[in-house]
MARLUMDREN-740288 format. One record per residue: x, y, z of N, C-alpha, C in turn; residue number from 1. Coordinates in steps of 0.05 Angstrom, whole numbers, plus 5000, padded with zeros to 4 digits. Layout:
// MARLUMDREN-740288
n.c1; n.c2; n.c3; ca.c1; ca.c2; ca.c3; c.c1; c.c2; c.c3; i
X; Y; Z; X; Y; Z; X; Y; Z; NUM
...
This chain:
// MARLUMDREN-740288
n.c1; n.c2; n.c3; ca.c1; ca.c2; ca.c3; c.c1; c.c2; c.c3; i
5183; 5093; 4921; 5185; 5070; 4903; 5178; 5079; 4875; 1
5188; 5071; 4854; 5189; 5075; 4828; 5205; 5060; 4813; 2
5192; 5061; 4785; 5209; 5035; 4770; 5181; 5034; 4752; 3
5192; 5021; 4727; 5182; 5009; 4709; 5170; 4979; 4716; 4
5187; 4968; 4737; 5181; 4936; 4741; 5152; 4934; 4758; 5
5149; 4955; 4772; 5124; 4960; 4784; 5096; 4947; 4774; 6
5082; 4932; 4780; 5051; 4930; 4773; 5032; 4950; 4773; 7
5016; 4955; 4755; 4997; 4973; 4754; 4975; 4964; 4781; 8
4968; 4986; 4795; 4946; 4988; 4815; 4919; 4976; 4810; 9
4916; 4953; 4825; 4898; 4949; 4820; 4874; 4946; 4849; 10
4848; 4945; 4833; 4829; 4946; 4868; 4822; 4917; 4878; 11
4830; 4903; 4897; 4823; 4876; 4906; 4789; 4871; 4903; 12
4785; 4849; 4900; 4755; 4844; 4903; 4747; 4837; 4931; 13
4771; 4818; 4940; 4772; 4816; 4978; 4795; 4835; 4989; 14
4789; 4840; 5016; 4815; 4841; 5037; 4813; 4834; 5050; 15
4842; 4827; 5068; 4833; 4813; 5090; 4850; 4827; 5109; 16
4823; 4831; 5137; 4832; 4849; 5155; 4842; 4837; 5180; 17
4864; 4843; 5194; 4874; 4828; 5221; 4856; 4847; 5248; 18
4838; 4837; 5259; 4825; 4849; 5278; 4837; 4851; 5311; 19
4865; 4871; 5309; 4880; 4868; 5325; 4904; 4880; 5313; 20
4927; 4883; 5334; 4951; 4886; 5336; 4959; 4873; 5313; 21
4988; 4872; 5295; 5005; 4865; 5275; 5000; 4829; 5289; 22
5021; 4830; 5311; 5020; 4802; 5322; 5007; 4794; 5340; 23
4983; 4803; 5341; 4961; 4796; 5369; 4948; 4774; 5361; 24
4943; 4753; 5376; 4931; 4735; 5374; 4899; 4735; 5361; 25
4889; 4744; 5343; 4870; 4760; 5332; 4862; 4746; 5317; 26
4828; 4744; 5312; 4826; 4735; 5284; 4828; 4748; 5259; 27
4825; 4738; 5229; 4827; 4755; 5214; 4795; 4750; 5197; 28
4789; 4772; 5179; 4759; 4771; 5170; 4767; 4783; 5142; 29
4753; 4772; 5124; 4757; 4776; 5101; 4726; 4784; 5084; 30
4728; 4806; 5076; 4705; 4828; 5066; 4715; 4844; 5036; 31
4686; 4848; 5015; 4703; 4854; 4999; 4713; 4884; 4998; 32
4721; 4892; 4983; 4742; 4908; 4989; 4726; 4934; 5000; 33
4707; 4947; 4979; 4687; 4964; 4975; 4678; 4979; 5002; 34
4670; 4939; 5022; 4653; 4948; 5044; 4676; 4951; 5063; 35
4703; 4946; 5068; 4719; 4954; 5082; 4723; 4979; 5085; 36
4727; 5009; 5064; 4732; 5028; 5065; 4711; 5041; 5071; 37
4674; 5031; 5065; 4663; 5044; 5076; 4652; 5035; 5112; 38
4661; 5018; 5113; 4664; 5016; 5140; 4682; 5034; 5157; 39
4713; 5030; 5146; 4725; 5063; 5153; 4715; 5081; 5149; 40
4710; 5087; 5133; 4698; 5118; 5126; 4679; 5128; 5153; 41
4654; 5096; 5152; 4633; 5107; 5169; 4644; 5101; 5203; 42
4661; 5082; 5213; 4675; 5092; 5244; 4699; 5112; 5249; 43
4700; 5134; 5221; 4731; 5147; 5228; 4719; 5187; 5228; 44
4691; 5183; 5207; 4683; 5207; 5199; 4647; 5205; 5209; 45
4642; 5225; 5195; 4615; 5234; 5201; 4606; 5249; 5185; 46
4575; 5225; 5177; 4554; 5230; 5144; 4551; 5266; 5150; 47
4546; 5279; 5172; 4540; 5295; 5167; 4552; 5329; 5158; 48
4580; 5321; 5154; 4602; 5336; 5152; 4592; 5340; 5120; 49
4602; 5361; 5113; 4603; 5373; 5088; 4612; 5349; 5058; 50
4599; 5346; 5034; 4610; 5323; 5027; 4637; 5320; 5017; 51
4651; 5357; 5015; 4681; 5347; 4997; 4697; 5342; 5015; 52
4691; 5351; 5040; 4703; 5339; 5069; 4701; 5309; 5067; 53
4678; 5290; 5067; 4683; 5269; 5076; 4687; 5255; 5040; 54
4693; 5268; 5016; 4701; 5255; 4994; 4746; 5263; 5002; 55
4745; 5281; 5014; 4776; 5280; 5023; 4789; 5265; 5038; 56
4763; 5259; 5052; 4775; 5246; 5080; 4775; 5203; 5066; 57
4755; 5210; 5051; 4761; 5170; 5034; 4785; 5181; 5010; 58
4783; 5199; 5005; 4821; 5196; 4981; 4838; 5189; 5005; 59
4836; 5196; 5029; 4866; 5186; 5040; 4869; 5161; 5054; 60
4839; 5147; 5058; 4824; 5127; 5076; 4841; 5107; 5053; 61
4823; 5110; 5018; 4827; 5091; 4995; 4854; 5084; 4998; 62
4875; 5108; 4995; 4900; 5111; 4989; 4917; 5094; 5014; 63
4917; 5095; 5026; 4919; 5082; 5055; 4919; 5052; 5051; 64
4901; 5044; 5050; 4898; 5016; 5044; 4912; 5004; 5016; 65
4910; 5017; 5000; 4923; 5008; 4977; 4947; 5005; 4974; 66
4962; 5030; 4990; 4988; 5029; 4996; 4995; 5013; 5005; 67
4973; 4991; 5032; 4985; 4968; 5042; 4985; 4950; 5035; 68
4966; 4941; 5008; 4963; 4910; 4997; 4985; 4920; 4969; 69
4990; 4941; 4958; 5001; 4946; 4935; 5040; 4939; 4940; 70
5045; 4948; 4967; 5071; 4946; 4975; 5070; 4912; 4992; 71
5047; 4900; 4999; 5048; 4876; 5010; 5064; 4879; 5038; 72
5056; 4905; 5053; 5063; 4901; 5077; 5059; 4878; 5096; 73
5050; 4880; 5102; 5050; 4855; 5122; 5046; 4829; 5109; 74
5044; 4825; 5087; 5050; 4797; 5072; 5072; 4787; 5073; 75
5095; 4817; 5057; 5126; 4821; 5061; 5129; 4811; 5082; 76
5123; 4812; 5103; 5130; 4804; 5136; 5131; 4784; 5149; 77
5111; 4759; 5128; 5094; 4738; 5138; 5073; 4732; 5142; 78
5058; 4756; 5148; 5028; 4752; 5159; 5016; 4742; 5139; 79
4998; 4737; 5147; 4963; 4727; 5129; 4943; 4739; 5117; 80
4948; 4768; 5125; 4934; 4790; 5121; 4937; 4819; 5103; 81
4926; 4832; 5097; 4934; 4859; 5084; 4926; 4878; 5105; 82
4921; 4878; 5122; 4913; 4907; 5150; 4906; 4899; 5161; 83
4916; 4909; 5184; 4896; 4904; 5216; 4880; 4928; 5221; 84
4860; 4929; 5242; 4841; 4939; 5251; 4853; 4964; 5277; 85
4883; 4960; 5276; 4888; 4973; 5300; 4889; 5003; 5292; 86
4887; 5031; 5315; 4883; 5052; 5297; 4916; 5058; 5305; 87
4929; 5042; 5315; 4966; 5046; 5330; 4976; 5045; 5297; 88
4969; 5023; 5283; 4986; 5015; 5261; 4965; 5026; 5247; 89
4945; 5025; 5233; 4922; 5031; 5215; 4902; 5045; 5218; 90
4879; 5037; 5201; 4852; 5049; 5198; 4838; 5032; 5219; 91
4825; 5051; 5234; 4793; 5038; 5248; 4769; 5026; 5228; 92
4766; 5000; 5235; 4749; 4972; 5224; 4732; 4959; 5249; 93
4705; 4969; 5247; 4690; 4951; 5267; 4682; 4940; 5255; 94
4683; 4902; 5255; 4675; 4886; 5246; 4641; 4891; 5250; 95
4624; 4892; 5228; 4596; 4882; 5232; 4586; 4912; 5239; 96
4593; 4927; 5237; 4580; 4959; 5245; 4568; 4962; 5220; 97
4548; 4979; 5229; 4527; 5005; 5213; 4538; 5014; 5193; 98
4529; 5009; 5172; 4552; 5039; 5144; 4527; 5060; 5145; 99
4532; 5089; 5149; 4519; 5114; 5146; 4502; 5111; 5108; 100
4492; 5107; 5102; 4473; 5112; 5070; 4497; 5124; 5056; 101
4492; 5150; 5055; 4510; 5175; 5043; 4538; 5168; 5043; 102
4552; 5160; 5071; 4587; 5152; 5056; 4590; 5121; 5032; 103
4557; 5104; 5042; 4563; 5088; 5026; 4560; 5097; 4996; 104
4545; 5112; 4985; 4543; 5126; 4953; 4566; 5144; 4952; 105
4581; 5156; 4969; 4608; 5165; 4957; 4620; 5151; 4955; 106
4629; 5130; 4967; 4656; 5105; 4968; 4646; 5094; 4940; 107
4621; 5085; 4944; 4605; 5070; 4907; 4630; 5093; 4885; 108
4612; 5116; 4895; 4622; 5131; 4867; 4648; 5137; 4867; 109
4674; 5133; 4891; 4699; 5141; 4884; 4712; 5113; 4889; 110
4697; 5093; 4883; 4717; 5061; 4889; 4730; 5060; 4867; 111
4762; 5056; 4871; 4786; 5055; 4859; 4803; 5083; 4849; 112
4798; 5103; 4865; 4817; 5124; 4866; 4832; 5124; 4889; 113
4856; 5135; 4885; 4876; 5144; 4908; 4885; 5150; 4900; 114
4910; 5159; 4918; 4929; 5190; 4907; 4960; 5176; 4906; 115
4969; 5196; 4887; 4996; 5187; 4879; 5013; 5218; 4886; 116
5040; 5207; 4894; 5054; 5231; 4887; 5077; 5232; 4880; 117
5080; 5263; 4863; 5093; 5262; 4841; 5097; 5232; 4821; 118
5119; 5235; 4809; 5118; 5207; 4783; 5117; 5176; 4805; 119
5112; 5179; 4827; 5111; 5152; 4845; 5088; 5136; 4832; 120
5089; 5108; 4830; 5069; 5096; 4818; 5053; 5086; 4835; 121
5062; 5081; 4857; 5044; 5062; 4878; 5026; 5083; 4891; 122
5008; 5077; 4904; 4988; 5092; 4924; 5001; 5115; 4945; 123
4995; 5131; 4950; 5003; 5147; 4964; 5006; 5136; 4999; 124
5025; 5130; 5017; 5015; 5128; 5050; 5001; 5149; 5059; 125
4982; 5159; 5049; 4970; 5173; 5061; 4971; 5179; 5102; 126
4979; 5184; 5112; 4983; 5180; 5135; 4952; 5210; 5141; 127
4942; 5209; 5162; 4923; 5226; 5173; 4916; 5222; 5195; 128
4892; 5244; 5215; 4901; 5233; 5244; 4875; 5254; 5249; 129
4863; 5243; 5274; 4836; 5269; 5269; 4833; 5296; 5280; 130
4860; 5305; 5281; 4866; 5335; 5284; 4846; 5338; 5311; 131
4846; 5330; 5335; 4833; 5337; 5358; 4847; 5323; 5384; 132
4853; 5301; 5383; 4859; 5290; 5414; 4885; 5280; 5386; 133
4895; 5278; 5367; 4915; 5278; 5359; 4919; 5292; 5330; 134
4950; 5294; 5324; 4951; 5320; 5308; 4979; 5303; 5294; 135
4986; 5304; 5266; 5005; 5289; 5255; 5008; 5307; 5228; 136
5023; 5302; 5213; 5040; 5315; 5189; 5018; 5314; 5170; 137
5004; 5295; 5160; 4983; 5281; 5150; 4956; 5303; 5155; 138
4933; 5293; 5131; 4910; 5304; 5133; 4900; 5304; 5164; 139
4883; 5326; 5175; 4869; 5325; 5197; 4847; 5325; 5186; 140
4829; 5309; 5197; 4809; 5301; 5187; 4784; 5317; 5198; 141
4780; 5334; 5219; 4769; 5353; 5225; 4774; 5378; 5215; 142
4799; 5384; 5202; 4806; 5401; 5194; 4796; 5401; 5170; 143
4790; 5391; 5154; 4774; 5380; 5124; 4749; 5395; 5126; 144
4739; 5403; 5156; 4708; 5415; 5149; 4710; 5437; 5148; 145
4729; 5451; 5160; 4724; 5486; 5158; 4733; 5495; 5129; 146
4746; 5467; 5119; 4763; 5485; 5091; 4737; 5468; 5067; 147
4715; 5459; 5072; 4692; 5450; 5060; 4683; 5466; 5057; 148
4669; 5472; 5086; 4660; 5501; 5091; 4653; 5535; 5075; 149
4686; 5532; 5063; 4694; 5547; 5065; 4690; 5544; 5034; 150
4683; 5518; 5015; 4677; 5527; 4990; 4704; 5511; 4972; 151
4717; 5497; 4988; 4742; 5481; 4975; 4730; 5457; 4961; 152
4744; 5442; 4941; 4731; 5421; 4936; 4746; 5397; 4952; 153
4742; 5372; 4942; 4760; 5355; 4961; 4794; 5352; 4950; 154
4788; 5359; 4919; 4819; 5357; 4921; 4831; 5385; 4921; 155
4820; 5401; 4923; 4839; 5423; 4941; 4841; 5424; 4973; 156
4827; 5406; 4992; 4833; 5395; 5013; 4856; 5374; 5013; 157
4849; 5361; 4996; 4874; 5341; 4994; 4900; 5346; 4991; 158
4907; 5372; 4975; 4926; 5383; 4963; 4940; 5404; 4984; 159
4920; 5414; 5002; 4927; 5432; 5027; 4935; 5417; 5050; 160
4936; 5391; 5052; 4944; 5380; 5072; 4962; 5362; 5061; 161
4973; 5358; 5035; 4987; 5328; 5034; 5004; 5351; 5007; 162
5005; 5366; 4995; 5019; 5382; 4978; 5015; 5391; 4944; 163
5022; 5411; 4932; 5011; 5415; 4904; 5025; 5388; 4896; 164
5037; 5369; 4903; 5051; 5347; 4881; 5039; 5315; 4877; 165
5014; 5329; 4884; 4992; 5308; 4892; 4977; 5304; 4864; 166
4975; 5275; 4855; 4965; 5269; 4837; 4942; 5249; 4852; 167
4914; 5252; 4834; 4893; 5230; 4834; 4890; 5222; 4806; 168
4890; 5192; 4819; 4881; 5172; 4807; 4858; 5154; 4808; 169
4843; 5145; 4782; 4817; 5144; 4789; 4814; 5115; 4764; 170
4799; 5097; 4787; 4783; 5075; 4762; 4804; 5056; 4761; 171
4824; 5053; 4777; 4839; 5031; 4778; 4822; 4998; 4777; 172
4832; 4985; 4754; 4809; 4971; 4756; 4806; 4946; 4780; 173
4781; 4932; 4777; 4781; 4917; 4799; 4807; 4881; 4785; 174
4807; 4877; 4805; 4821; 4851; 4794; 4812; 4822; 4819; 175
4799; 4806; 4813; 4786; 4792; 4833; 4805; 4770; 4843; 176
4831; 4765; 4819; 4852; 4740; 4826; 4870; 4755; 4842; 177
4882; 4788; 4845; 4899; 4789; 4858; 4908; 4783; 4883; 178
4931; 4775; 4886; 4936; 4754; 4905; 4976; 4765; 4907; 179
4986; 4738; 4929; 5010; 4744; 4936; 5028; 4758; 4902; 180
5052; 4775; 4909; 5062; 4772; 4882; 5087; 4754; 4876; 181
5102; 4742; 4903; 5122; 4718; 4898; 5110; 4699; 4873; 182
5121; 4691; 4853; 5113; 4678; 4823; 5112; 4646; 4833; 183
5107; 4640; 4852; 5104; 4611; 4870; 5135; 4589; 4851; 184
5151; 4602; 4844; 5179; 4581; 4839; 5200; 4598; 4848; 185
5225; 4578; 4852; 5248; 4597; 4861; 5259; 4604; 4833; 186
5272; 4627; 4844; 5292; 4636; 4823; 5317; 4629; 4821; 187
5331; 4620; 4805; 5372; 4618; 4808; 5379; 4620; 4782; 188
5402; 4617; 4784; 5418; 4623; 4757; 5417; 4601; 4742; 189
5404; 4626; 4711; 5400; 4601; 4695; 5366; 4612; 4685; 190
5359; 4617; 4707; 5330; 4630; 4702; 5328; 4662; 4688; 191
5303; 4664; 4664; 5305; 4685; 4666; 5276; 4695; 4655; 192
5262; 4719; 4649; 5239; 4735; 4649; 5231; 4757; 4666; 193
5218; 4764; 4665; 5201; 4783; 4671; 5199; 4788; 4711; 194
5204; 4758; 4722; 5198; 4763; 4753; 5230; 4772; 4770; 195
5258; 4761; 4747; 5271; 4766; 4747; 5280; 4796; 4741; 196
5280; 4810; 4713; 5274; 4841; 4721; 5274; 4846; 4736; 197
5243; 4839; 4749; 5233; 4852; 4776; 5252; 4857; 4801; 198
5266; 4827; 4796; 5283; 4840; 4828; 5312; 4847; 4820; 199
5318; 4845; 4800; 5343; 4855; 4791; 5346; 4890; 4796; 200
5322; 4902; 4787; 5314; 4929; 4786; 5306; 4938; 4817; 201
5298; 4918; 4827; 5292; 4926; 4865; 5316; 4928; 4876; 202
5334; 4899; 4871; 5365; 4911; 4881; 5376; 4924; 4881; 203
5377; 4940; 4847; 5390; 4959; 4846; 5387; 4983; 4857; 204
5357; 4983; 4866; 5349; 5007; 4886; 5362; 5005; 4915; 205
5360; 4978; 4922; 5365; 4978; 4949; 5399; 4979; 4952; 206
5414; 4979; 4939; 5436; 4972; 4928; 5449; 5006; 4943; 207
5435; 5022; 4931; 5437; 5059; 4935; 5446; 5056; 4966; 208
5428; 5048; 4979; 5430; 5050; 5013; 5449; 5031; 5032; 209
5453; 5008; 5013; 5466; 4987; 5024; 5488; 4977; 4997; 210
5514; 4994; 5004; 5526; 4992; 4980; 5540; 4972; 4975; 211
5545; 4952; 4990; 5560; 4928; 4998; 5545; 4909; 4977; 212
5523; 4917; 4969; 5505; 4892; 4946; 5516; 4899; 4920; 213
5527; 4891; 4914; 5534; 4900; 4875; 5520; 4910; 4867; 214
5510; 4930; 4845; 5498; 4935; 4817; 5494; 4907; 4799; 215
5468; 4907; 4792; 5469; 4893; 4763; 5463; 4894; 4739; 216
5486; 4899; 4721; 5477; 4920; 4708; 5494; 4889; 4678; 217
5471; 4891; 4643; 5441; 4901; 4648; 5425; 4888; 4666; 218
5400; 4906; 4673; 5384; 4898; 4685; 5361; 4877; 4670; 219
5374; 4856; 4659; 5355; 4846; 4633; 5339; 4832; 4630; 220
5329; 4817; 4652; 5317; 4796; 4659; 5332; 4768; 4661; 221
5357; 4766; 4665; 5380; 4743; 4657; 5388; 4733; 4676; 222
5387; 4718; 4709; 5391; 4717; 4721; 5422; 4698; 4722; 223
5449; 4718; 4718; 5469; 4714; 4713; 5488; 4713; 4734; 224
5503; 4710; 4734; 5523; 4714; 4758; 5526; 4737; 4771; 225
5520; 4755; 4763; 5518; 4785; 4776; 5501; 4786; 4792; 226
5478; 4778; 4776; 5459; 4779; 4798; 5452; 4758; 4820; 227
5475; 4734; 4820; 5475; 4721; 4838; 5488; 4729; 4867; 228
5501; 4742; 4858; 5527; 4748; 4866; 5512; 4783; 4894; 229
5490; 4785; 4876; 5475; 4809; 4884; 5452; 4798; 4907; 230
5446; 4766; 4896; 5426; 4761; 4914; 5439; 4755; 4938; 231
5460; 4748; 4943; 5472; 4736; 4960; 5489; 4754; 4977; 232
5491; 4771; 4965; 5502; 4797; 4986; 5474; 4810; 4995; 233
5453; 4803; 4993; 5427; 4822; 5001; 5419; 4796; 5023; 234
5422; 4774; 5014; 5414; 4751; 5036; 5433; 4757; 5059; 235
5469; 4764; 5060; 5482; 4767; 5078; 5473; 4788; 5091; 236
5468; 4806; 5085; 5453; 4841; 5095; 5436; 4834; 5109; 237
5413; 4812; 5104; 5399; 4817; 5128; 5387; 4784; 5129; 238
5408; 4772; 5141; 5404; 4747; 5161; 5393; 4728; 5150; 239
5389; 4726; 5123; 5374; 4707; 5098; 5401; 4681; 5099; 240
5393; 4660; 5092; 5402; 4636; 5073; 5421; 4651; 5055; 241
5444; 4639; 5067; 5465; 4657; 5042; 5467; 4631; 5016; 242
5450; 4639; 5000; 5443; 4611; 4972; 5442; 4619; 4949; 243
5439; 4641; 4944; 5440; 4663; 4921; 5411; 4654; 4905; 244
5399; 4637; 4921; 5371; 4630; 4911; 5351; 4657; 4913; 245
5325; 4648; 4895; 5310; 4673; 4906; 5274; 4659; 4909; 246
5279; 4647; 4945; 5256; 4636; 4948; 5245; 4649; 4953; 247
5213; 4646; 4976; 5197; 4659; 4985; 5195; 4679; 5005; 248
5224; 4674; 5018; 5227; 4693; 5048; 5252; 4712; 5034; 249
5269; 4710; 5014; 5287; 4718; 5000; 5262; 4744; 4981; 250
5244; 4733; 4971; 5226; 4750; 4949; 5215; 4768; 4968; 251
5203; 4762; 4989; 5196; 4778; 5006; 5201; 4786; 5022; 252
5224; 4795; 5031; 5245; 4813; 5044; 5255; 4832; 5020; 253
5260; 4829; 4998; 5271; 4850; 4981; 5239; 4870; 4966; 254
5226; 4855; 4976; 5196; 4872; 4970; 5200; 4889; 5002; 255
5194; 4876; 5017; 5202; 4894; 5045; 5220; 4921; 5057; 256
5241; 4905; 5038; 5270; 4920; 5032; 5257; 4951; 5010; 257
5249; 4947; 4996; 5245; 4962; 4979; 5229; 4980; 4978; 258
């Protein structure tokens, strides 16, 4: 994902976690953001591992999560939530557990970094896995201690498992209103600004893979006949209200889409 229309990164003051499967009958718990990651941190790792080990192992924990409220995964989808607790789909979250001292003063001192890569603006998916009873493309998270060990810092761990094209980012600020990004009105022709852009420039991405959607080109914020004409071939693509409107299940499917 890339684009100018993009929002700058920002760090939630809440999240809210689904304690369970995507669609499990589950409740959801809402914590601020801070104590979520060190709650990961402290049921995924261990205080007593080396510290650029367990400052590597929260760049990919941070990054992880950000990725999911920044792209509105499961918002995009419907849900109610920004992550579940499952470790199938996500990060391990025990509601109400112990935080270790020590991961809580690194998370303090690295809250609002994560990794980017190359010119990508959004958070990295960090994907990782704990290199022992499972093993994935992604950081191994046991593997983080021998190369500690060994005198690495964390972002040359980071960089050895996820690639030199690894950028960090740091101090993203906090933002305590962020919330859904649908602009709560529909869009149609006739409308135009800034939320318009937005999906004019998403189509045209999605447009690449699914060529049956027109181009709309300029991309100006003008919501004109082109780009009606664009919404409505992306609503036929995938089982939407063919209305050339751009409601709430329309806004969020081409966030999904994208």
């Amino acid at each position: 994902m890339k684009g100018s229309d993009l929002l700058p990164v920002s760090i939630p003051e809440n999240i809210t976690v689904h304690l369970g499967a995507p669609s499990s009958n589950a409740p959801n718990i809402t914590v601020p953001f801070a104590d979520y990651v060190k709650n990961v941190a402290s049921s995924e790792i261990y205080p007593t591992w080396p510290e650029a080990a367990i400052r590597a192992n929260i760049y990919a924990q941070m990054s992880y999560v950000l990725n999911r409220i920044f792209t509105e995964w499961y918002r995009s989808q419907g849900y109610d939530f920004d992550i579940t607790n499952s470790t199938r789909y996500d990060q391990s979250f025990v509601a109400g557990r112990d935080i270790f001292e020590n991961i809580s003063t690194i998370v303090d001192d690295m809250i609002g970094s994560y990794l980017t890569r190359g010119d990508a603006v959004e958070p990295l998916f960090a994907q990782y896995c704990n290199g022992t009873t499972v093993t994935c493309e992604g950081l191994s998270q046991w593997g983080t201690v021998p190369l500690a060990e060994q005198g690495l810092s964390a972002e040359e761990i980071v960089r050895s498992f996820y690639g030199d094209d690894i950028n960090f980012s740091a101090d993203a600020p906090l933002s305590p209103a962020l919330g859904e990004s649908f602009p709560g009105i529909t869009l149609r022709l006739g409308e135009n600004g800034e939320d318009v852009r937005t999906i004019q420039n998403r189509l045209n991405r999605i447009s690449t893979n699914y060529p049956n959607i027109p181009k709309i080109y300029p991309a100006d914020g003008v919501f004109d006949a082109d780009t009606e004409a664009a919404v409505r071939a992306f609503q036929r693509q995938f089982n939407l209200t063919v209305d050339g409107i751009i409601g709430k299940a329309t806004w969020y499917k081409i966030s999904y889409i994208y």
